[in-house]
C-alpha positions in Angstrom: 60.7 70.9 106.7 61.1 69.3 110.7 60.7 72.2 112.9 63.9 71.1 114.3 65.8 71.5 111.3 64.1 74.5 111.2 65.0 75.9 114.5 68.9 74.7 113.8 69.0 76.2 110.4 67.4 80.0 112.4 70.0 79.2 115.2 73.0 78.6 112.4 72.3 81.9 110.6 71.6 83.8 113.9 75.1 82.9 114.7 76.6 83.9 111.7 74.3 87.6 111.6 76.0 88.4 114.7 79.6 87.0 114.1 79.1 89.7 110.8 78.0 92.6 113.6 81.1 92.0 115.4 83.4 92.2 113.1 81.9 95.1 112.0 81.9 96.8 115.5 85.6 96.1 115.2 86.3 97.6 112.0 84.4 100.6 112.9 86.2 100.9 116.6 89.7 101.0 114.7 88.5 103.9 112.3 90.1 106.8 113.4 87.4 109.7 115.0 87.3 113.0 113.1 88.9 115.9 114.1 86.3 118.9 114.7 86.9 122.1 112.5 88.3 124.2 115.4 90.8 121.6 116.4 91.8 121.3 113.1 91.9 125.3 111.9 94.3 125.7 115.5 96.7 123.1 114.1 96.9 124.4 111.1 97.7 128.2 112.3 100.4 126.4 114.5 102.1 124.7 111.7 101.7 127.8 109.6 103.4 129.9 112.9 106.2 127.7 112.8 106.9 127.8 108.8 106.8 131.4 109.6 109.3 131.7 112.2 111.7 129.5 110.0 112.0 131.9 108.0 115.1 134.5 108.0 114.5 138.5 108.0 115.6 140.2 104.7 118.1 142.8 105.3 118.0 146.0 103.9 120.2 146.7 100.4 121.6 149.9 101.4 122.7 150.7 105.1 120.8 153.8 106.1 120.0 155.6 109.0 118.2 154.2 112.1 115.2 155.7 113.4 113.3 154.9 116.0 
């Protein structure tokens, strides 16, 4: 083989290797980052604060006597 054909063929692939490696490094840059465990346990106990509140209080079955 010519060592121009040579050097054309390394060039050729070269070209293609990093053409691969960018899409790549676009793929990965469009992957959403994890969320760490704290940030994720705090929005968690805020959704479960808000199911709570949604709730309505029971009221007793008999009226009674109020005490402080």
């Amino acid at each position: 083989m010519d060592t121009h054909q040579l050097e054309c063929l390394a060039r050729e692939r070269l070209n293609e290797a990093r053409a691969q490696a960018a899409m790549w490094a676009l793929v990965r840059s469009l992957r959403p980052t994890p969320q760490p465990l704290r940030v994720w346990m705090g929005l968690m106990l805020i959704r479960l604060g808000r199911w709570l509140a949604q709730r309505t209080p029971e009221r007793a079955a008999e009226a009674g006597r109020v005490t402080a």
